[in-house]
Structure formats: structure tokens, C-alpha cells
C-alpha angles and dihedrals in degrees: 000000000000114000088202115122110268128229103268139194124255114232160073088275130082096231138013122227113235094172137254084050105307123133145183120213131217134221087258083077107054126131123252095224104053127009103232092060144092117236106232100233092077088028085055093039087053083052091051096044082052099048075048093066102037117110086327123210136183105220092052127053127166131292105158140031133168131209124207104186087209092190132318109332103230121218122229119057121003135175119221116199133187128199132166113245095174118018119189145155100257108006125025138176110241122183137192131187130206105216121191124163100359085307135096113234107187127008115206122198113185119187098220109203136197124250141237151147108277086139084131091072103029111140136154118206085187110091127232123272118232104268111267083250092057086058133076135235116286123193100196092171080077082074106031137041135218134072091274092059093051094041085071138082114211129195108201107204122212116289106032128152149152102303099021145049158109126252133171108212125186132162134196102216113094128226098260141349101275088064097216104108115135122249094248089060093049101048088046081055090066098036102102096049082090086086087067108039110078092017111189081218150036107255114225144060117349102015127062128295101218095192110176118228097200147030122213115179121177110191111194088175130029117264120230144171123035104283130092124196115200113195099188152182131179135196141188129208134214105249109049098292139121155192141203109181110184127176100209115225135193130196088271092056137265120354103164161303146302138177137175135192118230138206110217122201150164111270 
């Protein structure tokens, strides 16, 4: 794969729209860990917009989907293509694929279920995270580098350290040009920045790179506004092997889960 910068789009989008599932991406999405690349949190929103889309219905929505960061994800042009694997009255299996370069660079599965009123029995063991107003200003791209990372604003709540802690994250830019996608696709599009926001340790020279090769979210609610909150922990195993274990939360509370494996390396 060439590390040389790709053609990007021009605008205050993450990713322009070229039609029958083809994008360009901005440098508002580029990866934090190469330049050339595209940081996986727009790269899985753009995924979810697509699983979205996707044979839509009204009785069913999203609660899990599941990420597989198949190599280094290249910025410039991309296809994303869905397909059904298990179709079924009230829960079925989706799936998307992020192709660059004659090679697919994430799969997606989603399980889509169906709704209904179970409102009688509704309860949440995750505890609420501290309102984006009760935070203060974070400026993550201090830490980290890439156009992703600076095309966000970022709220740190008390307690935080390296390990653990609790950030609210929003952007303004939307998904793509077009501007329509739904605010589920937009919140997952924000999603995988957890890896990066209570780092055990420094990234960069001298110290360990922890990218994660896959994305799991499990949404026992549906997520809505602008605004993500990560709760998160992070650890790191013995032998090479990590963990970033995160509990989502809107503006309306908790709505679910997400973790990510992580390969963790000298740098």
C-alpha cells in the first residue's frame, strides 16, 4: 500500500458523495496513526450510514455491529457495499464493506431487530455520565495528531487519567456532503475515537502504538442528538494484547456499549 498522500476531497464534510456508493474522503478524516489513512471513527460512521440505508424498514433499527479493521484504511476514493447475509422477519444479519484499492478494508455485520413496546420493564444498570456543560474543554489533538482528531470538540470530565476516563465528543462536520445521514450514523461515526481518549500511554516515538483491529457496539437503546459520551477503561495485557472497554452515552444517558482489541507494540 502506497504512503503516499491521497487525492482528497475539498470541504467541511468528511466525505463527499460520488454516487452508487463511492466516496472521497477529506482531510477531516485522516488517521491518527499515518497520514495517508483514514481514522476508522468517520470511515465506521460512513459503514453505518450505509447498513442504514440499506433495505430499510420501519419495525426493525440497529443494536449491534460489528467492525473487522481488515489492514490500513486509505484516504482518497472508497467503495461501500451491502449485502444481506440472513434475512428474516424480526431479526436479520446486514453487512457492509469498505473497498479501496481492489481490497476491503473493513467488513461490517449488523444484527437489525425488530421493535416494540416493552417501556413496562425498561431499565439501565450503566450509570449516567456528568452533562457536556458540567465538563471542560478538551483539545485532544494535543495528544493526537491528523485532521479527524482536530475536526472535533471535545468536553474532559473530572477524574480523569491515563486508563481511564469520561469525554463528551461532537463535530460539526456532517458525514457527507449531502448532509442526511441519520443520528445514529453520525454518533457511530464518532464511536472509535474511545481507543484514544484516556491512553495508558503516551503514542509516539519511544513509547507503544495500541491500534485496535476490530469495533463491536451493542446499542440497547437508540442514540440521538450530536453529542457522544465515551466512559471508558482501558487495559493492557502482558503479552502484546489489549483492551478498550467503553459504555456509549447520549445526552439522554447511557445507550450502550463498545469495545475494541488492541495490538499493542514497541514503537
Amino acid at each position: 500500500m502506497s504512503t503516499a498522500l491521497p487525492d482528497l476531497a475539498d470541504g467541511d464534510f468528511y466525505y463527499e458523495s460520488l454516487g452508487t456508493g463511492r466516496y472521497r474522503s477529506t482531510i477531516h478524516a485522516q488517521g491518527a496513526w499515518n497520514p495517508h489513512e483514514q481514522h476508522m471513527a468517520p470511515a465506521s460512521g460512513i459503514i453505518a450510514d450505509a447498513l442504514v440505508r440499506h433495505e430499510p424498514r420501519n419495525d426493525v433499527r440497529l443494536a449491534r455491529i460489528s467492525y473487522e479493521i481488515l489492514g490500513l484504511i486509505p484516504g482518497g476514493e472508497f467503495q461501500v457495499t451491502t449485502s444481506t447475509l440472513r434475512p428474516g422477519r424480526t431479526i436479520e444479519l446486514i453487512q457492509a464493506e469498505l473497498s479501496a484499492g481492489g481490497r476491503v478494508a473493513i467488513r461490517a455485520a449488523a444484527w437489525r431487530m425488530i421493535t416494540s413496546d416493552t417501556s413496562a420493564v425498561a431499565a439501565v444498570e450503566d450509570e449516567p455520565m456528568p452533562a457536556p456543560d458540567e465538563c471542560k474543554p478538551w483539545d485532544g489533538a494535543s495528544v493526537w495528531p491528523g485532521g479527524y482528531i482536530r475536526s472535533l470538540e471535545m468536553r474532559l470530565a473530572e477524574g480523569h487519567r491515563p486508563g481511564s476516563g469520561r469525554v463528551w465528543i461532537r463535530t460539526s462536520h456532517p458525514l457527507t456532503d449531502r448532509d442526511d445521514s441519520t443520528d445514529l450514523a453520525r454518533l457511530m461515526g464518532l464511536v472509535d475515537t474511545a481507543n484514544g481518549i484516556a491512553a495508558r500511554v503516551p503514542p509516539g516515538e519511544n513509547s507503544y502504538i495500541f491500534p485496535n483491529v476490530d469495533l463491536q457496539i451493542h446499542m440497547y437503546r437508540a442514540p440521538a442528538g450530536e453529542w457522544l459520551g465515551l466512559d471508558n477503561k482501558v487495559s493492557f495485557g502482558a503479552d502484546g494484547i489489549g483492551l478498550t472497554s467503553t459504555v456509549l452515552h447520549d445526552v439522554s444517558g447511557p445507550f450502550g456499549r463498545a469495545e475494541q482489541i488492541l495490538t499493542l507494540r514497541k514503537s
